[in-house]
MIBAKOL-97916 format. One record per residue (C-alpha): x, y, z; residue number from 1. Coordinates in Angstrom, 1 decimal, decimal comma. Example, Ala and Ser with C-alpha at 12.3 -4.5 7.8 and 13.67 -1.06 7.14 Angstrom:
BEGIN
+--------+--------+--------+-----+
|      x |      y |      z |   n |
+--------+--------+--------+-----+
|   12,3 |   -4,5 |    7,8 |   1 |
|   13,7 |   -1,1 |    7,1 |   2 |
+--------+--------+--------+-----+
% end
This chain:
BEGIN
+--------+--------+--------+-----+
|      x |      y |      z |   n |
+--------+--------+--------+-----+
|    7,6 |   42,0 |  -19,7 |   1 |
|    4,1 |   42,1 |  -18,0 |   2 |
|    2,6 |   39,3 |  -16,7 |   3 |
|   -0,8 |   38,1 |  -18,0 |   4 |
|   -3,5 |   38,7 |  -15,2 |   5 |
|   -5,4 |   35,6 |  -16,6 |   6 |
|   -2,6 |   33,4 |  -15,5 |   7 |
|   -2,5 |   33,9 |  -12,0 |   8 |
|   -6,1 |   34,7 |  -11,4 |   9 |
|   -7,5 |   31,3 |  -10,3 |  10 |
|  -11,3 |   30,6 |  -12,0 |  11 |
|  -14,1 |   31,4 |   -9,6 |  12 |
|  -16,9 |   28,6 |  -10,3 |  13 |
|  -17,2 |   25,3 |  -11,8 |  14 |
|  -18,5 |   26,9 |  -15,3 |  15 |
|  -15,4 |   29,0 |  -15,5 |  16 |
|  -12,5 |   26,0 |  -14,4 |  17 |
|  -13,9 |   23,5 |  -16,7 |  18 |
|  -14,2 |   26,6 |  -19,6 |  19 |
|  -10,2 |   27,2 |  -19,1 |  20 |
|   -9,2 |   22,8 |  -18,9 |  21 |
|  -11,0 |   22,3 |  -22,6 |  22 |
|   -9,8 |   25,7 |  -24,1 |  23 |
|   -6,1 |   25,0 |  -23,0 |  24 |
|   -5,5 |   21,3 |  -22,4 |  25 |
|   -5,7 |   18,3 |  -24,3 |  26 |
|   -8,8 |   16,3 |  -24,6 |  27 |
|   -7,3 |   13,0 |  -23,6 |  28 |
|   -9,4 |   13,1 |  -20,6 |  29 |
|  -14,0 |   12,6 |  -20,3 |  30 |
|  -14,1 |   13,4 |  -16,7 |  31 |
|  -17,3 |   13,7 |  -14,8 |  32 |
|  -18,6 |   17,2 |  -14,6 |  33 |
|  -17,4 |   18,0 |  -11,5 |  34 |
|  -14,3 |   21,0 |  -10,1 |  35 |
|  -12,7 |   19,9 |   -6,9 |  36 |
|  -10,9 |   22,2 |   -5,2 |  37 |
|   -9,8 |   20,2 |   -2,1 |  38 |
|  -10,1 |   17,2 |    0,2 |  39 |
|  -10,0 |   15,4 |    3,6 |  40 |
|   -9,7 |   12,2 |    4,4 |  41 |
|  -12,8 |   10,5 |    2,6 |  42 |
|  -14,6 |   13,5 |    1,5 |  43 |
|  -13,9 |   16,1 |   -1,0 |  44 |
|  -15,5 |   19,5 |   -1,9 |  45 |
|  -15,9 |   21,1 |   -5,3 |  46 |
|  -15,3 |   24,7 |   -6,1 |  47 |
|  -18,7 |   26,0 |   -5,4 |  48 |
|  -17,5 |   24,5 |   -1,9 |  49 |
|  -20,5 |   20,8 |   -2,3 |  50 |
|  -19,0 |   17,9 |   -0,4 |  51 |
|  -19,0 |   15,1 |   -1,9 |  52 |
|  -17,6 |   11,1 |   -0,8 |  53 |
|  -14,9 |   10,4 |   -3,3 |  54 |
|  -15,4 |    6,8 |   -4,3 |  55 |
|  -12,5 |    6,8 |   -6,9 |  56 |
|   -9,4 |    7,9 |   -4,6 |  57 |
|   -7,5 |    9,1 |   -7,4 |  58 |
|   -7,9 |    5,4 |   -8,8 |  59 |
|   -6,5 |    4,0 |   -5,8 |  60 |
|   -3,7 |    6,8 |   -5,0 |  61 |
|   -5,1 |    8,1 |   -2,1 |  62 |
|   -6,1 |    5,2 |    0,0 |  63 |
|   -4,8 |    7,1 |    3,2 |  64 |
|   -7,2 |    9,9 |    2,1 |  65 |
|   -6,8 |   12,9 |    1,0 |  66 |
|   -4,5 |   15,2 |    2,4 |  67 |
|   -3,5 |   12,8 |    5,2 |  68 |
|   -1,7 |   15,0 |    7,9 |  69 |
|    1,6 |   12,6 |    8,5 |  70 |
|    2,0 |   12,5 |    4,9 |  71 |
|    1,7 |   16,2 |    4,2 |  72 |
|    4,1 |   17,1 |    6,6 |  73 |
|    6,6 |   14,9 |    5,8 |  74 |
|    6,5 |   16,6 |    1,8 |  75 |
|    6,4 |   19,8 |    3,7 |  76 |
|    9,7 |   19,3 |    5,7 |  77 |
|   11,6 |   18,0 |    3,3 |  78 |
|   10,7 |   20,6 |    0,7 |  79 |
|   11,8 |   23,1 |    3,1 |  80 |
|   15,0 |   21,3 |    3,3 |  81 |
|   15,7 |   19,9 |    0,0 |  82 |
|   13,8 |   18,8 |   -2,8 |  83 |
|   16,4 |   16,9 |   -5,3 |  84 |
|   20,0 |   15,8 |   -5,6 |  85 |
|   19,3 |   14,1 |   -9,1 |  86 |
|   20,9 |   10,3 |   -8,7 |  87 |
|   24,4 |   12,1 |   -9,5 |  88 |
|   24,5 |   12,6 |   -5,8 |  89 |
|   24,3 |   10,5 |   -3,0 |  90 |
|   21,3 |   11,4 |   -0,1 |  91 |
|   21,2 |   11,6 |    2,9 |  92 |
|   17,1 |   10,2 |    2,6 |  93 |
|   17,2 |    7,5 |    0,3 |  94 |
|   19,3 |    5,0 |    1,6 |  95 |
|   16,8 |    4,7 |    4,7 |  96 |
|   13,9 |    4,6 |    2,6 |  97 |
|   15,5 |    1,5 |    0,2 |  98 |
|   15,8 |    0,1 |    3,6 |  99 |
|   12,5 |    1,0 |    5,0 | 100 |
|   10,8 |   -0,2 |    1,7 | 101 |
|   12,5 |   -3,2 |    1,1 | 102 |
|   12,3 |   -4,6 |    5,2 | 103 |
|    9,0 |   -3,5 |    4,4 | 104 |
|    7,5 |   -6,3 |    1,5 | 105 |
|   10,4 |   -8,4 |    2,2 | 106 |
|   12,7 |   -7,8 |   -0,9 | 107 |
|   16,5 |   -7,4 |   -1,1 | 108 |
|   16,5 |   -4,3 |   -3,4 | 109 |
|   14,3 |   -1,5 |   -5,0 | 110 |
|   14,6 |    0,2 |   -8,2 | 111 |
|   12,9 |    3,8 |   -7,3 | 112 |
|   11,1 |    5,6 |  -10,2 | 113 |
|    8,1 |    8,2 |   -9,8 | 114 |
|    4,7 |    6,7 |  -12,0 | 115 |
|    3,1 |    3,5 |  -12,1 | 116 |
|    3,8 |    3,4 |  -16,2 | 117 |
|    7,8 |    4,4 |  -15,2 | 118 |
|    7,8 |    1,6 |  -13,0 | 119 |
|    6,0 |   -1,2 |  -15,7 | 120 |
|    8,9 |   -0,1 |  -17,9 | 121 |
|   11,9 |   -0,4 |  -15,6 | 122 |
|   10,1 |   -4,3 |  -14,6 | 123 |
|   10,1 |   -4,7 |  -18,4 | 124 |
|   13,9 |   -3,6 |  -18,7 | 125 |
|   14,6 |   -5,7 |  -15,7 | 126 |
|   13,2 |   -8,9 |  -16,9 | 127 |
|   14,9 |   -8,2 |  -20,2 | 128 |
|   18,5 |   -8,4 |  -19,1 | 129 |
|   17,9 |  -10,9 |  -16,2 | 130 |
|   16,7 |  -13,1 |  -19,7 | 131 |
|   20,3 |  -12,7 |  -21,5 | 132 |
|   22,5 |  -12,1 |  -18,1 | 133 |
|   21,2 |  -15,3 |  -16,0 | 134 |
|   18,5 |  -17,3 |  -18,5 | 135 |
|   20,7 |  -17,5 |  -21,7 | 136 |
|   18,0 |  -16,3 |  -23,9 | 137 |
|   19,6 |  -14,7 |  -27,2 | 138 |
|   20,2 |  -11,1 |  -27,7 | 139 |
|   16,9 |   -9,4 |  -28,6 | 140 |
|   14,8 |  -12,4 |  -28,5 | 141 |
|   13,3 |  -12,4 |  -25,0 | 142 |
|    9,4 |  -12,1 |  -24,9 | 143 |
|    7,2 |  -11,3 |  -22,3 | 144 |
|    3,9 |  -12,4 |  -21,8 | 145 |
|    1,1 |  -10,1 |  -20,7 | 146 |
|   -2,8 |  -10,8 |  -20,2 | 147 |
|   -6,0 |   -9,5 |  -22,5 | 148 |
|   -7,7 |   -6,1 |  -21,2 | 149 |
|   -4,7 |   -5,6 |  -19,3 | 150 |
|   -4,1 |   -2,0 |  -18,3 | 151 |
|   -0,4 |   -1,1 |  -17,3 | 152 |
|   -0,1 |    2,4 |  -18,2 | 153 |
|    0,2 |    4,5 |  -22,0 | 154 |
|    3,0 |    4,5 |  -23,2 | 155 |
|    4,2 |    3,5 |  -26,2 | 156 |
|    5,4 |    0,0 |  -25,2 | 157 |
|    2,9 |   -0,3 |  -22,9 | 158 |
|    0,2 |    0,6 |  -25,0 | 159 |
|    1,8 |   -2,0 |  -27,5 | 160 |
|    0,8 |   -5,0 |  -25,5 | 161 |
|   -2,7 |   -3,7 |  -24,7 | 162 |
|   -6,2 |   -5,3 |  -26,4 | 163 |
|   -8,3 |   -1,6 |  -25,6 | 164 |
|   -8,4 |   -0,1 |  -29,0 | 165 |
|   -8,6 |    3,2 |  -27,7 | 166 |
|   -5,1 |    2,6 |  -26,4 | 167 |
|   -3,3 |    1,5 |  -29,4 | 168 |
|   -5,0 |    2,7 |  -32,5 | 169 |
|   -3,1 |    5,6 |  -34,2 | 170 |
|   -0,3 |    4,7 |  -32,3 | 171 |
|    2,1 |    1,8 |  -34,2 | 172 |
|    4,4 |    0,7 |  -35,4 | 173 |
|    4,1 |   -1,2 |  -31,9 | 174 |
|    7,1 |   -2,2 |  -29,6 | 175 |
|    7,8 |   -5,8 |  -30,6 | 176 |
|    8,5 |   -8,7 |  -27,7 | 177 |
|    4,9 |   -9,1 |  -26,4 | 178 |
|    3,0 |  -12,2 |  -26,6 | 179 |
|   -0,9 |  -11,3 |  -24,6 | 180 |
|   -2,5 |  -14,6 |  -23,9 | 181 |
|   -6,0 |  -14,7 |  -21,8 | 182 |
|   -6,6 |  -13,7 |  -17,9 | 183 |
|   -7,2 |  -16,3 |  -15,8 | 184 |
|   -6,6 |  -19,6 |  -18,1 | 185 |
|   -3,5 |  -21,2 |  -16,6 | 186 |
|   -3,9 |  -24,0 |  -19,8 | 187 |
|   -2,9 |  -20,7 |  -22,2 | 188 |
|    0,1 |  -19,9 |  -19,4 | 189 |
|    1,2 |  -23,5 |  -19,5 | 190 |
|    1,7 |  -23,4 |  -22,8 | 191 |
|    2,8 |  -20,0 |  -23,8 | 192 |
|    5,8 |  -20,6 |  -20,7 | 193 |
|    7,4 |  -23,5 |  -23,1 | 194 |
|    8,7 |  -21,2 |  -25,3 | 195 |
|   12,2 |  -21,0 |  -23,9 | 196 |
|   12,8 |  -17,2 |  -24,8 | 197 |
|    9,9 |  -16,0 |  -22,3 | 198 |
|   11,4 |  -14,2 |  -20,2 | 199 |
|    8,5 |  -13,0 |  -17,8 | 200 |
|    5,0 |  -13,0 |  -16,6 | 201 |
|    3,4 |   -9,3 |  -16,6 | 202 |
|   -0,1 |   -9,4 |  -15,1 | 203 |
|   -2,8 |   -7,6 |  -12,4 | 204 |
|   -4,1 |  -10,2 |   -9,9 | 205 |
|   -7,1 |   -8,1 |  -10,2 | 206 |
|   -7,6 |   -6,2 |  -13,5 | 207 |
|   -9,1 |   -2,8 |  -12,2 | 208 |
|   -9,3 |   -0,6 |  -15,3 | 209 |
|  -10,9 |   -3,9 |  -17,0 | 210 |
|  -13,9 |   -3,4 |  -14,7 | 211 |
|  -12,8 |   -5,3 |  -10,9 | 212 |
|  -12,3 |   -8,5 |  -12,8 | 213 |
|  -11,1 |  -11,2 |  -10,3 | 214 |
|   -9,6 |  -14,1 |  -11,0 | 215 |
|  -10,3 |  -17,4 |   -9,9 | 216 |
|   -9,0 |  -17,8 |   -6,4 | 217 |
|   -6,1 |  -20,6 |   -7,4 | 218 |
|   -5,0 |  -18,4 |  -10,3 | 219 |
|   -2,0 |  -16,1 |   -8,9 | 220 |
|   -0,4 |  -19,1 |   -6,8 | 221 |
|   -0,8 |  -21,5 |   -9,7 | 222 |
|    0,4 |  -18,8 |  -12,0 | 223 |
|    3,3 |  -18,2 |  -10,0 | 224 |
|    4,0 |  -22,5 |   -9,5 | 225 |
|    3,9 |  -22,6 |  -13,6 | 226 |
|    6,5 |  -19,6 |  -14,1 | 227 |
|    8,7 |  -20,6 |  -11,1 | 228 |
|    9,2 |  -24,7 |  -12,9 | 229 |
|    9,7 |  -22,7 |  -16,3 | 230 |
|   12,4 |  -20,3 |  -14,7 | 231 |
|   10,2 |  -17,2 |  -15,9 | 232 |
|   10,0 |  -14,3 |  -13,6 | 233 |
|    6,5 |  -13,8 |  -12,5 | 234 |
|    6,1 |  -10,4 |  -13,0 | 235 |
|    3,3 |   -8,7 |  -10,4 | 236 |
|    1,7 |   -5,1 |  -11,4 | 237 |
|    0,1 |   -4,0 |   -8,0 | 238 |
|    0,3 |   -0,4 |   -8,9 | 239 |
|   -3,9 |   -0,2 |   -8,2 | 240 |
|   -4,3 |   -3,3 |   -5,8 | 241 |
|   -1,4 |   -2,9 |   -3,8 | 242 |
|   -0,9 |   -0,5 |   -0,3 | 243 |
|   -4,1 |   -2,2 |    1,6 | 244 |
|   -6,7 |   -1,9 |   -1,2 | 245 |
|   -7,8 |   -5,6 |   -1,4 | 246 |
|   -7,9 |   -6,0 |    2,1 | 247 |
|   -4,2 |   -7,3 |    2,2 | 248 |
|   -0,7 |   -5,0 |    1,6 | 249 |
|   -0,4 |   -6,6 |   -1,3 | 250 |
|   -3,3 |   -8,4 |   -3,6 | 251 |
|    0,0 |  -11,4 |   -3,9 | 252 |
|    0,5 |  -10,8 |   -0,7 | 253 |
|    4,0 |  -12,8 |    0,4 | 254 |
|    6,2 |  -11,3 |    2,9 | 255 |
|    4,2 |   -8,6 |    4,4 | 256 |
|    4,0 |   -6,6 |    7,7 | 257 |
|    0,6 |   -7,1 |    7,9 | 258 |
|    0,7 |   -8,6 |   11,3 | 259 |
|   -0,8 |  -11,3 |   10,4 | 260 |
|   -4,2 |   -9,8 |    9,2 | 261 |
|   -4,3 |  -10,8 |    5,5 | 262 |
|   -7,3 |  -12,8 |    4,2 | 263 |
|   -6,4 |  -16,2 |    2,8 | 264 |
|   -2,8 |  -16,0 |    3,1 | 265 |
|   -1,9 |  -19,3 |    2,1 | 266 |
|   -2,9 |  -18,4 |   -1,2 | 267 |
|   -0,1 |  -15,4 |   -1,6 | 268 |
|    2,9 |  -15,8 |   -3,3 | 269 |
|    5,9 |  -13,8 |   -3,5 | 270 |
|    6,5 |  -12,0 |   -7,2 | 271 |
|   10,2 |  -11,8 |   -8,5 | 272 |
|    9,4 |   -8,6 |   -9,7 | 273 |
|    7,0 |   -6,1 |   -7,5 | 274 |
|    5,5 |   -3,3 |   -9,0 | 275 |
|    4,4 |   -0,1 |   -7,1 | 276 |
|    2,8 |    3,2 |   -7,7 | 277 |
|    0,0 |    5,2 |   -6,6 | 278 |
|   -0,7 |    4,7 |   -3,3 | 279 |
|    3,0 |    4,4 |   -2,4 | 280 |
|    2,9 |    8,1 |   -1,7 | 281 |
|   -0,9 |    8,1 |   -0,5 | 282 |
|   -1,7 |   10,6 |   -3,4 | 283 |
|    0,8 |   13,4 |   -2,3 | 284 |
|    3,6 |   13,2 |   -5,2 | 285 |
|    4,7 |   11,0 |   -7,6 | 286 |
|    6,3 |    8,0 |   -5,8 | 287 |
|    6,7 |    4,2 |   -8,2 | 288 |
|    9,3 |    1,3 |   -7,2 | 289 |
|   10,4 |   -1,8 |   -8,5 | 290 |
|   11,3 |   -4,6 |   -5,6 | 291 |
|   13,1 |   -7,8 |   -6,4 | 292 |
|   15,9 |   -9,5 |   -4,8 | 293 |
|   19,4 |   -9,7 |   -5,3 | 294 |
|   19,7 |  -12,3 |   -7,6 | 295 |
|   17,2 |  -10,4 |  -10,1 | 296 |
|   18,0 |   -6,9 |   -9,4 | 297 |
|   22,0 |   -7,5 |   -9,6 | 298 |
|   21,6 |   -7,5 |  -13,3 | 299 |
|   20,9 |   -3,5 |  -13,8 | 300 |
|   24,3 |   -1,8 |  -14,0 | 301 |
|   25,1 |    2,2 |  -13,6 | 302 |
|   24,3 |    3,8 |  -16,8 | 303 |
|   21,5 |    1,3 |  -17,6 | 304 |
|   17,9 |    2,7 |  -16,3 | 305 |
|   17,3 |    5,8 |  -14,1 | 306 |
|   15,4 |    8,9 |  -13,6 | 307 |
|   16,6 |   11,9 |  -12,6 | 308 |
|   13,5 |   12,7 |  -10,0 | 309 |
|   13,3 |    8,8 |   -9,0 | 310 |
|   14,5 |    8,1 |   -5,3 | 311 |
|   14,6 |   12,1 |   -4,4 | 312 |
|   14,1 |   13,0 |   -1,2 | 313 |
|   10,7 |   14,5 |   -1,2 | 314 |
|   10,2 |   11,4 |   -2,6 | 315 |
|   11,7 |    9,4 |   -0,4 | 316 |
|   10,3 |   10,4 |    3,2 | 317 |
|    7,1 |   10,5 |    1,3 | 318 |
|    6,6 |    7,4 |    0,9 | 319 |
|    8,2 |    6,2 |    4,0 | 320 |
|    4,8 |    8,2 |    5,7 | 321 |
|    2,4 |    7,0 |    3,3 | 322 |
|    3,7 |    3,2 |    4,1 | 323 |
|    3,3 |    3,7 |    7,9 | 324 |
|    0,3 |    5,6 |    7,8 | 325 |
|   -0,7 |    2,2 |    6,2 | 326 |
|    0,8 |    0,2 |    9,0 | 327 |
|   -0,2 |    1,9 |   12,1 | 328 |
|   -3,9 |    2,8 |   10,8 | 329 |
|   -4,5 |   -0,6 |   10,2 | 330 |
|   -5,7 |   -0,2 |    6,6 | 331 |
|   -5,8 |   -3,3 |    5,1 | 332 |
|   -7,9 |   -4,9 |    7,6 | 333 |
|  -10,2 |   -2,0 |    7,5 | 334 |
|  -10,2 |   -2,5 |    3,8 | 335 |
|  -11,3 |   -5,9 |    4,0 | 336 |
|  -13,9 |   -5,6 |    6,8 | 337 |
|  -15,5 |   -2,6 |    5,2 | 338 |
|  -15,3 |   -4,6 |    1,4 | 339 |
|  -17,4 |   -6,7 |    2,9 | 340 |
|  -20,0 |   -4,2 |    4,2 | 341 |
|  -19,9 |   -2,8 |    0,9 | 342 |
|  -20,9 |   -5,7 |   -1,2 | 343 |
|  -23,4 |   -6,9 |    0,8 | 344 |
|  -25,1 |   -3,7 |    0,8 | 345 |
|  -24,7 |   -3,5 |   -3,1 | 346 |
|  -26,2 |   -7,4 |   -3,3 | 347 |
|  -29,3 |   -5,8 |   -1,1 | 348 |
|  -29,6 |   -3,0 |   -3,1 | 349 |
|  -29,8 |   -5,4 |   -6,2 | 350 |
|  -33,0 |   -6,9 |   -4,8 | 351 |
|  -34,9 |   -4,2 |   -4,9 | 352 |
|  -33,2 |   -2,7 |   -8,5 | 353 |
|  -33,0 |   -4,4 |  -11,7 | 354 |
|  -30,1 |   -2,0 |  -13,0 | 355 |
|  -27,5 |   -3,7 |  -10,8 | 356 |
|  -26,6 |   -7,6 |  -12,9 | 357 |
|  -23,6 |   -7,9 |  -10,5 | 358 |
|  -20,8 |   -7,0 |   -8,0 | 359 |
|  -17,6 |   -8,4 |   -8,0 | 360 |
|  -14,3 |   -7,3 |   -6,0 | 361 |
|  -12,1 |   -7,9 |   -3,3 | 362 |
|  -11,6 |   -5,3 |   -0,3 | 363 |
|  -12,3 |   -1,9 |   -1,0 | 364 |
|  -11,8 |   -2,6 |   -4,8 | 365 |
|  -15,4 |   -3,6 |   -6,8 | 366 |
|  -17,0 |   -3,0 |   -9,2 | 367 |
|  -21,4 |   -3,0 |  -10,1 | 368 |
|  -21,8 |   -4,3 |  -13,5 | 369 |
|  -24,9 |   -2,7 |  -15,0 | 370 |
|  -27,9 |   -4,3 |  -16,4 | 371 |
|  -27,2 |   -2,4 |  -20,2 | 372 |
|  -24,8 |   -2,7 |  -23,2 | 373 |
|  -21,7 |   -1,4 |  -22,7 | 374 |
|  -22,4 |    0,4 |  -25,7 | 375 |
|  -25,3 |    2,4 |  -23,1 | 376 |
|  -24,7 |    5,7 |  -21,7 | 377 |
|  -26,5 |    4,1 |  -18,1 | 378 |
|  -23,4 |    3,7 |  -16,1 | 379 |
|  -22,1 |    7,2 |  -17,2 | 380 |
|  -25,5 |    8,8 |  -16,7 | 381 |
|  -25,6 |    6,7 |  -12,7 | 382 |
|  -22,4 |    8,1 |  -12,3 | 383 |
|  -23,4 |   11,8 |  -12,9 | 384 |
|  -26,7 |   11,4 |  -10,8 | 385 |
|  -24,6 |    9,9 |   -7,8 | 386 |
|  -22,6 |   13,0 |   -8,1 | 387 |
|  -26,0 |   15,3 |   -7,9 | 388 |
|  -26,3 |   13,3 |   -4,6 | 389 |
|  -23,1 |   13,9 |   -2,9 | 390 |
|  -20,8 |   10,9 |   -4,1 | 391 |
|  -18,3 |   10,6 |   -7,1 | 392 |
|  -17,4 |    7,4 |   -9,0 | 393 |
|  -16,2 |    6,5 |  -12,9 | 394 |
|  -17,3 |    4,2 |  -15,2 | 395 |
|  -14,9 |    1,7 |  -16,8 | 396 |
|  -15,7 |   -0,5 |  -19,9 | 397 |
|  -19,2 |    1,1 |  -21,1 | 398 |
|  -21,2 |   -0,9 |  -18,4 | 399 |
|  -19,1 |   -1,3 |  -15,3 | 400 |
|  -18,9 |    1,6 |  -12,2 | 401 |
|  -16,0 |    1,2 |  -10,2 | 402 |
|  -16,3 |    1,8 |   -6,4 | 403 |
|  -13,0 |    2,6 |   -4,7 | 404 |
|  -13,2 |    4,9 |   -1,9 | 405 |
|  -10,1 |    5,8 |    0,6 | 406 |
|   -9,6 |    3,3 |    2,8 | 407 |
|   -9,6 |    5,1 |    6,1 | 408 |
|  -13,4 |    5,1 |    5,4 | 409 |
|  -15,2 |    4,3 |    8,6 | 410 |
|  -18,1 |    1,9 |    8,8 | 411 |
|  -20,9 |    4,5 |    9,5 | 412 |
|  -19,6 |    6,8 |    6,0 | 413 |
|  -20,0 |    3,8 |    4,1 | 414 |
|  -23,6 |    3,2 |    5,3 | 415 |
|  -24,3 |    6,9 |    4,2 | 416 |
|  -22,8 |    5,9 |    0,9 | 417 |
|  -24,7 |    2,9 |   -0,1 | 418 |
|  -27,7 |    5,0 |    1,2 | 419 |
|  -26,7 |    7,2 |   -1,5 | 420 |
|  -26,0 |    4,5 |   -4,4 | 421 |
|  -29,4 |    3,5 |   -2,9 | 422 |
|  -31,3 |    6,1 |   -3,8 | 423 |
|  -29,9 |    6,8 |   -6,8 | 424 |
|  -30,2 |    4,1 |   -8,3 | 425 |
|  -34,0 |    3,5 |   -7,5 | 426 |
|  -34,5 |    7,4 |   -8,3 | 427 |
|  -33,1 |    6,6 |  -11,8 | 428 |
|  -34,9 |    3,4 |  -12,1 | 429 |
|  -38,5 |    4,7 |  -12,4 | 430 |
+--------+--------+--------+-----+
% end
């Protein structure tokens, strides 16, 4: 049988790649009309070979930057040695890494998996059996309370708990055991934790797909204070804010190897169940975890969850890189420093343009909220003109423009950024 030419031959401009994604793919994608074709750090060029400052990372998945050399080579070596035992198997890599990772965030166990949705699910599982095996809760009755304009991934469970309409319609019947109470109102999570079958606390300490929205700065250790006297697991989804991306390892930040660098760190708290994704592997391959300890994780027995790529070894010394780069670069308190930079220079820019209503965020995570109806193609129409200049965000919610560049961005690139947002935006003003 001959092979088809037009398989293997690669498409030669922008025109022609984004021709051959909408002919052949699914459309469950709008992404800006741009072709990237590879990266470096924190810039990225497009097929046509413009260079551009990524100020999405891969929604926070590549906060060591693109391509990062340590990381690269470890996936190199150990896809030259071997790429996957399946969990039938013992490793000879992933007992170091379950060490590495839990010594690393201070937990007695990890759960390994490969996406951030994989990883909400196994946390859901978890919380489920830890409700009949240690809580008493009866069979098939333990609920699990998640927050409005949540994002925790597509699938169908997920997606069953989620208030964007986008998400859920078409989709039913929906998976039942979900009570979604509102962000940021401890009253609601006082309340909604008296029911004795709850058996869990699912939420983002910052909501990034909901547009940067941060809570009020007593909400995550109060949170955590009302599940811990209700003897419901507080449940933490740091699959975006965790790695260094709000300026801390973690956005809950408890045990940490931060050195001692984390902002406000008597306001952390330790989640019974941490989840993991994204930036775990700096971008490179698909790495998720669940960390609890012992007395949480003990209840998941062979036979009961898995994944036959989760924990393999690519995997594995992955990770192990991505976390270190973290460590020795320093990341988190560069993400916090330059977070800083960046909203200030976004509250200066707001002086002089009236598009700009607000900018919210914490490290290298925020967000502009524009001066228009969500309803308004302004933030979408920004985004693409920021592009013509040489920088690439997303809009979120209508209204909103997310600005989340890799965090090994140093202080002089992120002037020439908000010089760009800068002129942009008063371009597009007038």
């Amino acid at each position: 049988m001959e092979m088809n030419e037009n398989i293997v031959n690669r498409p030669s401009n922008s025109e022609e790649a984004m021709a051959l994604e909408n002919r052949h793919g699914a459309h469950n994608y709008h992404p800006l009309p741009v072709v990237l074709d590879r990266g470096e750090g924190v810039v990225v060029w497009d097929i046509d070979g413009k260079e551009y400052y990524d100020f999405l990372s891969a929604y926070s998945a590549v906060n060591q930057g693109h391509c990062h050399p340590a990381i690269v080579k470890a996936m190199v070596d150990q896809a030259n040695k071997l790429t996957l035992t399946s969990r039938a198997f013992y490793s000879s890599n992933l007992g170091n890494y379950e060490k590495f990772i839990t010594e690393y965030f201070g937990y007695d166990k990890v759960l390994p998996m490969n996406t951030g949705a994989e990883a909400v699910e196994t946390a859901i599982k978890i919380a489920r059996k830890w409700a009949y095996d240690v809580k008493g809760v009866p069979a098939n009755q333990a609920r699990i309370l998640t927050c409005g304009e949540n994002f925790h991934g597509r699938t169908t469970t997920i997606v069953s708990f989620s208030t964007d309409e986008d998400a859920t319609g078409g989709f039913g019947p929906y998976t039942p055991g979900f009570d979604v109470i509102e962000y940021n109102n401890l009253d609601v999570l006082r309340e909604a934790v008296k029911d004795p079958n709850v058996a869990g606390f699912l939420v983002e300490p910052i909501q990034g797909e909901a547009g940067v929205n941060v809570p009020s700065e007593n909400y995550i250790r109060e949170a955590h204070a009302i599940c811990k006297e209700a003897n419901v697991l507080f449940m933490a989804d740091e699959v975006q804010t965790g790695i260094a991306r709000t300026g801390a390892l973690l956005a809950t930040c408890g045990n940490c190897t931060c050195s001692g660098s984390c902002e406000r760190q008597d306001t952390f708290v330790k989640a019974d169940l941490l989840i993991l994704g994204k930036a775990l592997s700096g971008g490179a391959y698909p790495v998720s975890a669940v960390l609890a300890d012992e007395d949480i994780m003990s209840v998941i027995h062979p036979g009961q969850h898995g994944s036959t790529f989760g924990g393999n070894p690519v995997a594995a010394e992955v990770a192990i890189a991505a976390l270190s780069v973290v460590r020795d670069e320093d990341l988190a308190l560069n993400a916090r420093t330059l977070g800083h930079q960046f909203r200030a220079g976004i509250e200066s820019i707001a002086q002089e343009c009236s598009l700009i209503k607000l900018v919210r965020g914490r490290g290298l995570l925020n967000a502009v909220i524009i001066n228009d109806t969500p309803e308004s193609t302004t933030a979408w129409d920004l985004c693409v003109a920021m592009k013509d200049n040489g920088l690439l965000a997303k809009p979120t919610h209508g209204n909103i423009i997310r600005f989340a560049p890799p965090l090994v961005i140093t202080e002089e690139q992120l002037d020439e950024c908000l010089a760009i947002i800068r002129k942009t935006f008063l371009e597009f003003e007038k």
